[in-house]
C-alpha positions in Angstrom: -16.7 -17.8 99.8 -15.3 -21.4 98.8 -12.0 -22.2 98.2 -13.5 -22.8 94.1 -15.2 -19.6 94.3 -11.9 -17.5 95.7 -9.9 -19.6 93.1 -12.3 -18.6 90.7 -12.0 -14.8 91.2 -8.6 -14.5 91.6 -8.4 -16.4 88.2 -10.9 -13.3 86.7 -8.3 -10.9 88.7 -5.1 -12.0 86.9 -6.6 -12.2 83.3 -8.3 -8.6 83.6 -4.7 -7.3 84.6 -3.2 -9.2 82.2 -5.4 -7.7 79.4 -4.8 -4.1 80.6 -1.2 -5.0 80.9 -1.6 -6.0 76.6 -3.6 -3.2 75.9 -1.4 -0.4 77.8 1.7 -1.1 75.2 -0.4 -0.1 72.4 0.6 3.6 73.3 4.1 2.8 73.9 4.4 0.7 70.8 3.0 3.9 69.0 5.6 6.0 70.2 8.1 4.1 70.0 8.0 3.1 66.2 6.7 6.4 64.8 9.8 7.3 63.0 9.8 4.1 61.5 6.7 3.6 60.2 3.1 5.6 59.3 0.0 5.5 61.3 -2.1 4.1 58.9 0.6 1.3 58.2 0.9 0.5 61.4 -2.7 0.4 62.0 -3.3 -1.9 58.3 -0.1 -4.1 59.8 -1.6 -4.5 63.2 -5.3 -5.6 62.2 -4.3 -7.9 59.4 -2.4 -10.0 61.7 -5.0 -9.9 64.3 -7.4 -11.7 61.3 -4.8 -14.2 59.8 -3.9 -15.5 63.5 -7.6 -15.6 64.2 -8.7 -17.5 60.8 -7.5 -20.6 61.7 -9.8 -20.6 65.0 -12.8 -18.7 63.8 -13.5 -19.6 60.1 -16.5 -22.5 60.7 -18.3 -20.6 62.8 -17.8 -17.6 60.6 -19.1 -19.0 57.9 -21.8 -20.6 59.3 -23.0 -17.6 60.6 -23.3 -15.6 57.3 -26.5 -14.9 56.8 -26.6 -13.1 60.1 -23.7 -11.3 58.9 -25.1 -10.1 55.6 -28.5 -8.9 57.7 -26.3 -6.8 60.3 -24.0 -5.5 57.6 -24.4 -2.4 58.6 -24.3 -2.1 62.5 -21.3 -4.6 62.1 -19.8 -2.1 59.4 -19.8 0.9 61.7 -18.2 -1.4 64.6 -15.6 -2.0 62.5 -15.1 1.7 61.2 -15.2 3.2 64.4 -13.4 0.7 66.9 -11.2 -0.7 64.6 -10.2 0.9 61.5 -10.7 5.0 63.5 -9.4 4.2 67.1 -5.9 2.9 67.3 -5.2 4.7 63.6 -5.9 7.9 65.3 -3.8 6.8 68.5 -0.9 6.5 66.4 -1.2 9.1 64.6 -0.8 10.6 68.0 2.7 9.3 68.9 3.7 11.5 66.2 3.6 14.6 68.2 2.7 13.8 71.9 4.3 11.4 74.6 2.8 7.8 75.5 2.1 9.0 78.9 -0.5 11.9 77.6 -2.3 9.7 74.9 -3.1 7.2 77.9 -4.0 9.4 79.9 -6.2 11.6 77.4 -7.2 8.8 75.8 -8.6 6.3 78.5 -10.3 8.8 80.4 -12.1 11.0 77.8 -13.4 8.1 76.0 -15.7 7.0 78.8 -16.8 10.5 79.5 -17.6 11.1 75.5 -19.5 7.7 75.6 -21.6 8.7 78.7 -22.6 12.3 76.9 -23.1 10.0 74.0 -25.6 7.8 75.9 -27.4 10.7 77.1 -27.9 12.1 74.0 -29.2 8.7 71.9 -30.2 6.3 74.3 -31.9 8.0 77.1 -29.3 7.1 79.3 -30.0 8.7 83.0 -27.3 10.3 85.1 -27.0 9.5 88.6 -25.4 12.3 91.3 -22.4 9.9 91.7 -22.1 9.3 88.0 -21.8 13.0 87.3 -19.4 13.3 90.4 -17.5 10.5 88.6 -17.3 12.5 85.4 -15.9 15.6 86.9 -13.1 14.2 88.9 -12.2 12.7 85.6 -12.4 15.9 83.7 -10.6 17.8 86.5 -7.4 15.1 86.6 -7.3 15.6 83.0 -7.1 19.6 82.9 -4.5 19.1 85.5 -2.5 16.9 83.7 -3.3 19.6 80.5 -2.0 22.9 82.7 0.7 20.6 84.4 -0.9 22.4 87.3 -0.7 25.9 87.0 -3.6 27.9 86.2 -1.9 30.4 83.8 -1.3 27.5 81.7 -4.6 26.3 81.9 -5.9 30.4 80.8 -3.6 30.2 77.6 -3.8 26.6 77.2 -4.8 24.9 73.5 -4.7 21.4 72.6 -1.9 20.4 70.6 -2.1 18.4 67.6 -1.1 15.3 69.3 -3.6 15.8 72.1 -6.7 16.5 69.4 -5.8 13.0 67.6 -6.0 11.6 71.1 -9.3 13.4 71.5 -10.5 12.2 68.0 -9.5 8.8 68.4 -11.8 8.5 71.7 -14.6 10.1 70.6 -14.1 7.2 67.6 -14.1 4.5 70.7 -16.9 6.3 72.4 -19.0 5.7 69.2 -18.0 2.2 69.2 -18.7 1.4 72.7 -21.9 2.7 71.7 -22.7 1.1 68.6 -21.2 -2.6 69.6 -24.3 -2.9 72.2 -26.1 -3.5 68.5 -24.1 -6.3 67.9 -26.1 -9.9 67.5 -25.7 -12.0 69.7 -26.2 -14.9 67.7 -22.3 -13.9 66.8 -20.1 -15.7 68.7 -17.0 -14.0 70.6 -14.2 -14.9 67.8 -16.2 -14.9 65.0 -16.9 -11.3 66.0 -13.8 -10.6 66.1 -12.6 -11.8 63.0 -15.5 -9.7 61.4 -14.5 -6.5 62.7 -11.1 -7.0 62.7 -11.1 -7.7 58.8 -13.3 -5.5 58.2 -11.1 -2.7 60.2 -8.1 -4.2 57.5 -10.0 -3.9 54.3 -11.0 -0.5 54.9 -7.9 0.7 56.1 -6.4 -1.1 53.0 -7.2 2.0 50.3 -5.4 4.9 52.8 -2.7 2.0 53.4 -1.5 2.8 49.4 -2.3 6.3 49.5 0.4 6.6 52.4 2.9 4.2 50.6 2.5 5.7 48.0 2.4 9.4 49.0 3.9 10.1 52.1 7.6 11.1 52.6 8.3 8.4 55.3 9.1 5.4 54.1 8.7 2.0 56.1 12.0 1.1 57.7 11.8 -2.6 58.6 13.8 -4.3 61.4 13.6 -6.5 64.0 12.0 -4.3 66.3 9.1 -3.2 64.0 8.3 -6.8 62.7 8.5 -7.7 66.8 5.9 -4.7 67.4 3.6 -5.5 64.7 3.4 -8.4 66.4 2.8 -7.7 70.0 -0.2 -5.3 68.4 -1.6 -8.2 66.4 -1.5 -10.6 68.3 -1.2 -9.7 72.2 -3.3 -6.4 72.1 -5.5 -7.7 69.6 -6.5 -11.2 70.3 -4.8 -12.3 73.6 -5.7 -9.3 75.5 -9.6 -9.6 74.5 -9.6 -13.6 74.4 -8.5 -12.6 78.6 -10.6 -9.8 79.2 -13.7 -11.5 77.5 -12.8 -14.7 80.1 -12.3 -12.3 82.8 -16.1 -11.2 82.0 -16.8 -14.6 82.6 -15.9 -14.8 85.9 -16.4 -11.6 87.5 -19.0 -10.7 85.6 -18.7 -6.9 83.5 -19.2 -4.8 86.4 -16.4 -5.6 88.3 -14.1 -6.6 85.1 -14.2 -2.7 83.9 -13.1 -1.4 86.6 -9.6 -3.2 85.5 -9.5 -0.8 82.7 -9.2 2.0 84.7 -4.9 0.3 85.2 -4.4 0.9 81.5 -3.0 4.9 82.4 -1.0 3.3 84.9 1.1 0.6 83.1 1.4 2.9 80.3 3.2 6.0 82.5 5.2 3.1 84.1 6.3 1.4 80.8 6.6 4.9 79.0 9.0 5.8 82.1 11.1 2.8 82.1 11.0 1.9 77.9 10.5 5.0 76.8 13.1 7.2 79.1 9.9 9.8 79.1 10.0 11.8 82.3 7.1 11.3 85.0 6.0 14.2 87.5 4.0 14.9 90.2 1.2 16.2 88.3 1.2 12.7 86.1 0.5 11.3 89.6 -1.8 13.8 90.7 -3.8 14.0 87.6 -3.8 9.7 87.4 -4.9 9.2 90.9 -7.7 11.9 90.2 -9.2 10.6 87.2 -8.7 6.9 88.7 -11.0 7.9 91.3 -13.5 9.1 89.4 -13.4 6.5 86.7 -14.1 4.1 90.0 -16.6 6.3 91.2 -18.7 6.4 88.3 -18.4 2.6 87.0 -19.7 1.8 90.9 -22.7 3.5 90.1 -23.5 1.9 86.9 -22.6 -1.5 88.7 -25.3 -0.7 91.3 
């Protein structure tokens, strides 16, 4: 390998961690600020910044891409529904009642397995040995990490309601992952965004009133939240994909996923030190498990 080439990958390298790095504070950030503001604010808050820091960039080719946007209405609709406007809202719904560490790990490793069952089902996807292998070392890290290791736990367990919005919000992501292999291609990589992402904000706009106008907790502004909303908007929503879609770039998809199997990682680390949440054995068991497997199986779609 040439010195351009090894530049070149080790360029893909740091923007695929750096992504992961973004995108693992979006379950710290919705811990942290769920007693100060509601899920669906948070989520309205987060997208709506996304698209006003991305209008400036995407606009022209936005517009000039119309027409294609009014044929794929519909696939470009559900993108939006399911990735954007469903996902993160259910996430934070989920720092409500469970820690940062369990919605990363819940969350990033049942989404993939929901998408593959998904792929199965509706598009004739075929399941190699490795693949399946793949799947159940992920399945078996998480029902550790569910029966903290014990297996009278795991007898009497039930999901709590923290952990079910975690579920829900992957199987949403699942869909998506799904659905966005619909999207044109005509669409360039910012335009796209921008579409989804305001999309994501008008429909989240209606439940955005309801829960003003409804709910008991109010929005308490500060520093903090306004500096959270931020982080959200613009570096897990546009910096982190502008770096993992270069990262693609360079390394190519295969070997970029595999970055996303980090995201559990950073966020027991930062939920450890920000957060003061405690971390266990079985958190390190169960991570290194389902990391393993996550590996596994994205190998054998690579190959």
């Amino acid at each position: 390998m040439s010195a351009k080439q090894t530049n070149h990958t080790a360029q893909g390298f740091l923007l695929a961690i750096a992504a992961t790095v973004l995108w693992s504070g979006n379950f710290i950030i919705a811990r942290k600020v769920s007693t100060a503001i509601g899920p669906i604010s948070l989520a309205f808050f987060r997208w709506a910044t996304a698209a006003i820091v991305l209008l400036p960039f995407a606009y022209k080719a936005t517009k000039a891409n119309l027409p294609i946007i009014k044929a794929n209405w519909k696939v470009l609709f559900f993108i939006a529904l399911t990735g954007i406007a469903l996902f993160n809202t259910f996430v934070y719904v989920a720092g409500h009642y469970t820690t940062a560490i369990n919605m990363a790990l819940i969350g990033t490793t049942s989404s993939p397995i929901f998408a593959t069952i998904l792929a199965v089902i509706f598009l004739k996807d075929r399941l190699g040995p490795f693949r399946i292998i793949g799947m159940t070392l992920c399945i078996l890290g998480i029902l550790l990490l569910l029966s903290k290791g014990r297996w009278e736990i795991l007898r009497q367990f039930h999901f709590s309601k923290g952990d079910l919005w975690v579920l829900a919000g992957a199987f949403a992501f699942a869909i998506y992952n799904i659905i966005v292999r619909q999207k044109p291609a005509a669409i360039g990589a910012l335009s796209f965004l921008l579409i989804i992402f305001s999309l994501g904000t008008m429909m989240l706009l209606p439940f955005f009133v309801i829960e003003q106008q409804w709910s008991a907790q109010s929005i308490q502004w500060s520093s903090g939240l306004i500096a959270s909303i931020a982080y959200l908007g613009i570096g897990t929503s546009v910096i982190a994909f502008w770096c993992w879609n270069l990262a693609i770039s360079k390394l190519g998809a295969g070997r970029t996923v595999l970055f996303g199997n980090l995201i559990p990682i950073f966020s027991t680390i930062e939920a450890v030190i920000l957060l003061g949440e405690s971390m266990t054995l079985i958190h390190l068991y169960s991570g290194i498990t389902v990391i393993i497997g996550l590996i596994i199986a994205n190998l054998t779609l690579k190959k």
